[in-house]
C-alpha positions as CSV (number, residue, x, y, z in Angstrom):
1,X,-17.7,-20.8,-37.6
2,X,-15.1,-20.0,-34.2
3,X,-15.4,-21.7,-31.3
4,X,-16.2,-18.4,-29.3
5,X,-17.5,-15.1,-30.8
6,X,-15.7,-12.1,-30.6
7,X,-18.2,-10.8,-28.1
8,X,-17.3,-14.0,-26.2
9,X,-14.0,-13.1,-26.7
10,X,-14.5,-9.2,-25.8
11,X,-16.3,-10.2,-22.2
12,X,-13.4,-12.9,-22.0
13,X,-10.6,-10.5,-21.4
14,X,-12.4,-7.7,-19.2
15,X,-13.1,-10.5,-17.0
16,X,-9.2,-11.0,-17.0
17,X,-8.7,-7.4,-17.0
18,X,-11.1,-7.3,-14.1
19,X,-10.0,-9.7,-11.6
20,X,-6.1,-9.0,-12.7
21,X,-7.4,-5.0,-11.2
22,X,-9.4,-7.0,-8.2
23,X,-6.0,-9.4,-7.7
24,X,-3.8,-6.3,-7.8
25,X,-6.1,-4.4,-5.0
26,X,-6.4,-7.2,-2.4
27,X,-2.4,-7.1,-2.9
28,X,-1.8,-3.3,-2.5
29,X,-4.4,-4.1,0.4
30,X,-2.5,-6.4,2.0
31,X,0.7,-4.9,1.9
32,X,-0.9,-1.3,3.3
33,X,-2.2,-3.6,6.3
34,X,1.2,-5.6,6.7
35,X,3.2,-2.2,7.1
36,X,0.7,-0.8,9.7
37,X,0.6,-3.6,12.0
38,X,4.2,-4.4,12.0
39,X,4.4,-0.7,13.0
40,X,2.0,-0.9,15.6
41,X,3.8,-4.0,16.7
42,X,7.2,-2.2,16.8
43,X,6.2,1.1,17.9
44,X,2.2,0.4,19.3
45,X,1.1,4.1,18.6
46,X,0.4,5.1,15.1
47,X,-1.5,7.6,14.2
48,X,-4.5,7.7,12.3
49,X,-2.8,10.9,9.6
50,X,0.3,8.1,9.0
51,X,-2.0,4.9,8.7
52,X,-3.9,7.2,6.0
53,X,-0.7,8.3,4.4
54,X,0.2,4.3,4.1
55,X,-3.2,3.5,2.8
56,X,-2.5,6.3,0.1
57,X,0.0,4.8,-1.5
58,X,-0.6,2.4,-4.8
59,X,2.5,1.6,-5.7
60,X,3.2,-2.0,-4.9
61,X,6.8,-1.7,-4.9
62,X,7.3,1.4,-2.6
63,X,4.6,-0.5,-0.3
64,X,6.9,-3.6,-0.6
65,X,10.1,-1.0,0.0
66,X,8.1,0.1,3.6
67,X,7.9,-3.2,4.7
68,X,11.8,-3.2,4.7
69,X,12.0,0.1,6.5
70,X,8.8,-0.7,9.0
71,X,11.2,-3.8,10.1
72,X,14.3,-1.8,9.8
73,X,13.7,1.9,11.2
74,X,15.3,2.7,14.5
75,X,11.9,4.8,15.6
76,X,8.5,5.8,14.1
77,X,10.1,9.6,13.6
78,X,12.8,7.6,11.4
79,X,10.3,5.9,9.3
80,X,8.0,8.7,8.7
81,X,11.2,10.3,7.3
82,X,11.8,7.3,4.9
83,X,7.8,7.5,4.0
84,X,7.8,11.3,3.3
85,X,10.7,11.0,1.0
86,X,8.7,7.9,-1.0
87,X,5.5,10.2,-1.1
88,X,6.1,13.6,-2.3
89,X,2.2,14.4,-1.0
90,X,3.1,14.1,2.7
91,X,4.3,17.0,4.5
92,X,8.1,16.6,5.9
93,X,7.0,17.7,9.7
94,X,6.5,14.8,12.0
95,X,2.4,13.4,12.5
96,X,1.1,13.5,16.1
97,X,1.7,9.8,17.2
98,X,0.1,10.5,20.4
99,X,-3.4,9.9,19.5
């Protein structure tokens, strides 16, 4: 007889499976949060249309990739640029960063 049952087994790895998915969403979290607040730090007003455009993105390594630009870009204008070009659903005009 096994030590575990293959439903033990089954319930075994969507548990992994699950928290892996729960692991990988506090991350993408994380970074989303780390990209808007060095921006407000940098630039202090960021609209709500560009903090929903960062929160859009899944992709851990273009989040990863905006954290480089968010430290790097010369102005907000410069880094919306970068964004648009990583996220083909944004429009290329500029978002109203006076709210």
């Amino acid at each position: 007889m096994p030590l575990i049952s293959r439903v033990e087994e089954r319930a075994m790895k969507r548990g992994l499976e699950q928290g892996l998915q729960q692991g990988l969403q506090e991350s993408r979290e994380s970074l989303q949060e780390t990209v808007v607040k060095i921006l407000q730090n940098r630039f202090e007003s960021v609209s709500p249309e560009l903090v929903a455009a960062i929160n859009s993105i899944e992709d851990i390594s273009v989040l990863k990739q905006l954290i480089d630009h968010s430290l790097k870009s010369k102005s907000l204008e410069e880094f919306e640029q970068l964004l648009a070009q990583h996220h083909s659903r944004l429009p290329t005009t500029q978002w109203n960063n006076d709210l």
